[in-house]
C-alpha positions in Angstrom: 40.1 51.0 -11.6 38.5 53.5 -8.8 35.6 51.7 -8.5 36.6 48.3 -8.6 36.5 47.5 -4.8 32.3 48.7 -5.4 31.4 45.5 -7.3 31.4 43.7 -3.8 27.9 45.0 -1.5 29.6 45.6 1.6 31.3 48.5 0.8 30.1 51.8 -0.2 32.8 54.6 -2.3 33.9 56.1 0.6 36.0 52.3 2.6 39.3 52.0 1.8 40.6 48.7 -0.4 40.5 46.0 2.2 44.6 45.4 1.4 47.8 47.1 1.4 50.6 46.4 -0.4 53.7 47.3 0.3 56.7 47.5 -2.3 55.4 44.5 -4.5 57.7 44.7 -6.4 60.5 44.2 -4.2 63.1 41.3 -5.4 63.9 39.6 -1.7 62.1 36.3 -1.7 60.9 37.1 1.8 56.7 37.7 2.0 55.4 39.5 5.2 52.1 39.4 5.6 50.0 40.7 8.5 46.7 39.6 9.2 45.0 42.1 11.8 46.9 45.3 10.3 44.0 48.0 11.2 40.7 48.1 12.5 38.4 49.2 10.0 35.1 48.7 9.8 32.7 49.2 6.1 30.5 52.0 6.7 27.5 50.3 5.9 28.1 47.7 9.2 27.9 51.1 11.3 30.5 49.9 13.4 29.2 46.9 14.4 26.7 48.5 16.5 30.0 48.8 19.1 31.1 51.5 20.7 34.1 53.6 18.9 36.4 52.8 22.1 36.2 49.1 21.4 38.2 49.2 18.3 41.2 50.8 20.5 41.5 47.4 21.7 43.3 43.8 20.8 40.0 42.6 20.0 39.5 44.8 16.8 43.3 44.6 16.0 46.6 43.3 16.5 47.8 47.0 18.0 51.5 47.9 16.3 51.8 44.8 13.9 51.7 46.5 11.0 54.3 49.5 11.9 56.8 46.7 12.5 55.9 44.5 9.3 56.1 47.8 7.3 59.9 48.4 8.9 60.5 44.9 8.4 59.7 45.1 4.9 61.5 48.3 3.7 64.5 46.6 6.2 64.9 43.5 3.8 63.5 45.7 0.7 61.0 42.9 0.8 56.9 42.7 -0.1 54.1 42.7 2.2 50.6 42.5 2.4 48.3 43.5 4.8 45.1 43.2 5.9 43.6 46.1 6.9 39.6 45.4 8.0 39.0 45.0 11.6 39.2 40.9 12.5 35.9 41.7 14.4 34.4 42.2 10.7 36.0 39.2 9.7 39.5 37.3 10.9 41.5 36.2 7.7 43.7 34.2 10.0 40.6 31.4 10.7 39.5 28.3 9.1 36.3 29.0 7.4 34.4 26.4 9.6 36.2 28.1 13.1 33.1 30.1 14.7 35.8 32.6 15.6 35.7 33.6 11.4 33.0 36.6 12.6 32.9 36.4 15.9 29.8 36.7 17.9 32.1 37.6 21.3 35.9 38.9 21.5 37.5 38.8 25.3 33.6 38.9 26.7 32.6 41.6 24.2 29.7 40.8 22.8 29.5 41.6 19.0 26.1 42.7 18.0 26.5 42.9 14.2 27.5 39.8 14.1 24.9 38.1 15.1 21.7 36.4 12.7 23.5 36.6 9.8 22.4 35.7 6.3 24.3 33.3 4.5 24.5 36.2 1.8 25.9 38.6 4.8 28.9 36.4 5.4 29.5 35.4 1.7 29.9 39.7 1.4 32.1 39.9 3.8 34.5 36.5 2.6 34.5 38.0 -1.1 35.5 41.6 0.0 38.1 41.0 2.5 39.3 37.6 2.8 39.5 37.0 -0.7 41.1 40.1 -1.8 43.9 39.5 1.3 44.4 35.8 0.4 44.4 36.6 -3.0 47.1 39.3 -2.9 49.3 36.8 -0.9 49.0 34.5 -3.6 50.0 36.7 -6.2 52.9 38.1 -3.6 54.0 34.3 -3.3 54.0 33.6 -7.4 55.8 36.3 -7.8 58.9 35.3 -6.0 58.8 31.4 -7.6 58.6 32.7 -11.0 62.0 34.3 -10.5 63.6 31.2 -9.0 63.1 31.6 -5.4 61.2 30.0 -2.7 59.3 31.9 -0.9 59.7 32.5 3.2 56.5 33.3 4.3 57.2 35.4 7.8 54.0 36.8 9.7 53.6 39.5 12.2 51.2 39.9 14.9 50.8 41.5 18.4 49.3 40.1 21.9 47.8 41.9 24.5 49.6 41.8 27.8 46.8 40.6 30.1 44.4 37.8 29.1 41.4 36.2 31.7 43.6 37.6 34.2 46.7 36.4 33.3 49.9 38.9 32.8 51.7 37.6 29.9 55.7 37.2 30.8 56.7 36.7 27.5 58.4 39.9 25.0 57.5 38.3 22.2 56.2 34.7 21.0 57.7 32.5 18.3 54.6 30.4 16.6 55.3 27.5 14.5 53.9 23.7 13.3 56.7 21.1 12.5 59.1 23.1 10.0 62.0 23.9 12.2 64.3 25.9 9.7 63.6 29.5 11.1 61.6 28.9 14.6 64.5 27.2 16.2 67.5 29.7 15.1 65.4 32.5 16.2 64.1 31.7 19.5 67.7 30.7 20.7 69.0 34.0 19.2 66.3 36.2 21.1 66.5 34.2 24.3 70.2 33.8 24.2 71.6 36.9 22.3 68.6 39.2 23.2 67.9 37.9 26.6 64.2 38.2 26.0 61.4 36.2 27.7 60.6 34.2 24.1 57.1 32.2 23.9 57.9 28.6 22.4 54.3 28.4 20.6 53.2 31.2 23.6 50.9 33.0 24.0 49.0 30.6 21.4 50.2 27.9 19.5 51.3 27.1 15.8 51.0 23.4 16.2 48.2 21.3 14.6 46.2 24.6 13.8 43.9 24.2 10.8 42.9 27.5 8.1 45.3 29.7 9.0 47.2 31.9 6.4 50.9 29.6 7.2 48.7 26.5 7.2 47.0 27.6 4.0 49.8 29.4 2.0 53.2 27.9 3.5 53.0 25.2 5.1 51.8 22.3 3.0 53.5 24.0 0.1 57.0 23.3 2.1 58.0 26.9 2.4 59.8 28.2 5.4 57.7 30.3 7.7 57.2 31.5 11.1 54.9 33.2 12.7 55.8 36.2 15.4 53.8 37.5 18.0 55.0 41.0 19.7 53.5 42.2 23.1 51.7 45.3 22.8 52.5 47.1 25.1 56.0 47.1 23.8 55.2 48.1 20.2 52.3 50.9 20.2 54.0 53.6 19.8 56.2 54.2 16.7 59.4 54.1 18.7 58.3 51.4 20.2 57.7 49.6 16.6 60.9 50.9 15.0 62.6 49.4 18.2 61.3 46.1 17.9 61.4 45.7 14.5 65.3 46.7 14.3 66.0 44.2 16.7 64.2 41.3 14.4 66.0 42.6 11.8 69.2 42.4 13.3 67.7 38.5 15.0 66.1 37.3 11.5 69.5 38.2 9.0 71.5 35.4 9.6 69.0 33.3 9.7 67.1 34.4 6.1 70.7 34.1 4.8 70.7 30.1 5.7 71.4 28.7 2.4 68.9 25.5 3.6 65.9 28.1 3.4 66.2 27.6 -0.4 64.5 25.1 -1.2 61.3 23.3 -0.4 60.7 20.9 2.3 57.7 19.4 3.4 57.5 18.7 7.4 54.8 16.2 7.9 52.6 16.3 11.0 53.2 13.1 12.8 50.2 10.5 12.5 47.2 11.4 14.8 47.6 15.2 14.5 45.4 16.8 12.0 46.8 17.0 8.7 47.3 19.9 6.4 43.5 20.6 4.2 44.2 21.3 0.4 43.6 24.6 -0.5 40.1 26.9 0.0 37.2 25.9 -2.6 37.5 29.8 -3.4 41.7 29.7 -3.8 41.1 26.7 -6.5 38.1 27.7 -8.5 38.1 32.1 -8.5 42.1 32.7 -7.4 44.1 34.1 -10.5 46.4 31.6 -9.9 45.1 27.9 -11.0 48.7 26.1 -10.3 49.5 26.4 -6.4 51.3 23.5 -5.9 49.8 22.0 -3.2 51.8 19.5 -1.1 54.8 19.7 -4.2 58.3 20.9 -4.3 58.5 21.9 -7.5 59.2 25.3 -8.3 59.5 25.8 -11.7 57.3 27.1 -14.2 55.1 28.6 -11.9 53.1 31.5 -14.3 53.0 35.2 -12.8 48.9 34.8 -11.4 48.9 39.0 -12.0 49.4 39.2 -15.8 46.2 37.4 -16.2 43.5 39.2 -14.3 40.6 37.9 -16.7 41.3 34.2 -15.0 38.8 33.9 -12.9 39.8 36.3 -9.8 36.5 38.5 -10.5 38.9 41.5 -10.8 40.4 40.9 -7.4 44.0 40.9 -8.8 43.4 44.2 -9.9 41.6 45.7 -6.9 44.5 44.8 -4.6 47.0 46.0 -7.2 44.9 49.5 -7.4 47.5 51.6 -5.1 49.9 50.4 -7.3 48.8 53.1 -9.7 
């Protein structure tokens, strides 16, 4: 299994596998997931052609996110997965068609390897990080149904304090579409209990958004989710991380313990607003698992994708599953 992240061109035996996993085993029927986790880049892009400064900053990564989704995981002896490429290579958390998938600029930084590229250069890059990443969450997600649970889908990212000359009031931001179940308990426990300055779908929004990983893997499957932005100047440091994730923890029990987290329910956009897409051509045709249960409550009988990695994954199952072993 060493080599099996080498049968994708863009890497060469010295990258890393482009996902962590952490404690996928774990029995909680909580998944978190982080989508900007590091800021690597394959060696054979040589950086981009940026300069090694540019990946200290939110452009390359969503700075502390994965130190807190780490904590939150071994908190709630829950799984994780996370991404750990740099979004400048490629952001996981985009619809394929967004131009912001491989960005040509990030915050007036222009992106020079990302420029003229070959439909063959971006097909390398969706097979050997996306894939492997959305893969490994789908795995993460089957896991917990074929024990009986429904899976609550929380993501973690990080914003950067300042944007086009704007200085971000808010502690931390509470993103979300229609599906009220965890969004609404939280942001009245952090604004209430907490005192914090919470975002309600700030700095960005959850509503309407298209490609995303809780549009693609949560939402229209009915699962509860939320997605939680942390500023980053707050959570850089690891006692800033252990900080903030001790106080989601202590924020997100009660609500996780809400017996109406489990089941299923599907919270339909309202007519006019863009509609959830059925899951990625790649997710239906190469994904090990063939039975997502798209836009369906059911829950039973859902087969364990990662005993079968011969079903059409292109050993993906197994390459995310290496540090396992």
């Amino acid at each position: 299994m060493g080599n099996s992240k080498h049968c994708f061109p863009l890497f060469d035996a010295h990258d890393p596998l482009p996902v962590e996993l952490w404690a996928p085993d774990a029995k909680a029927p909580i998944l978190f997931c982080c989508d900007h986790a590091d800021r690597i880049v394959p060696a054979r892009l040589n950086r981009l052609g940026l300069h090694p400064d540019v990946f200290d900053r939110h452009i390359a990564y969503d700075i502390g996110a994965a130190a807190v989704t780490r904590r939150l995981a071994e908190y709630f002896h829950a799984p994780a997965v996370l991404s750990v490429y740099s979004r400048l290579v490629i952001d996981v958390n985009r619809a394929w068609s967004d131009s912001s998938l491989i960005p040509l600029r990030s915050d007036g930084v222009s992106i020079p390897g990302n420029h003229n590229l070959s439909h063959a250069d971006v097909q390398s890059r969706i097979d050997g990080c996306l894939m492997p990443y959305y893969c490994a969450l789908d795995c993460a997600l089957e896991r917990i149904l074929t024990r009986g649970q429904t899976p609550i889908l929380v993501s973690i990212h990080s914003f950067t304090p300042r944007m086009n000359d704007f200085d971000r009031p808010w502690e931390i931001g509470v993103l979300w579409d229609y599906d009220p179940r965890i969004p609404r308990p939280l942001i009245l426990t952090l604004s209430e209990t907490f005192r914090l300055r919470v975002g309600d779908n700030l700095p960005y929004s959850g509503r309407n958004t298209q490609g995303g990983v809780i549009e693609t893997f949560a939402s229209p499957r009915g699962f509860p989710n939320v997605l939680i932005e942390l500023r980053q100047d707050l959570i850089y440091t690891d006692d800033g991380a252990a900080f903030w994730a001790a106080l989601l923890m202590e924020a997100l029990t009660p609500i996780l313990q809400n017996p109406g987290l489990n089941c299923a329910e599907l919270y339909p956009r309202p007519i006019g607003d863009r509609s959830f897409k059925p899951a990625p051509p790649f997710l239906q045709k190469n994904c090990p698992s063939k039975k997502l249960h798209w836009r369906k409550k059911t829950l039973t009988n859902v087969p364990d994708p990662c005993k079968n990695h011969s079903s059409g994954c292109g050993g993906v199952a197994q390459l995310v599953r290496a540090e396992e072993s």
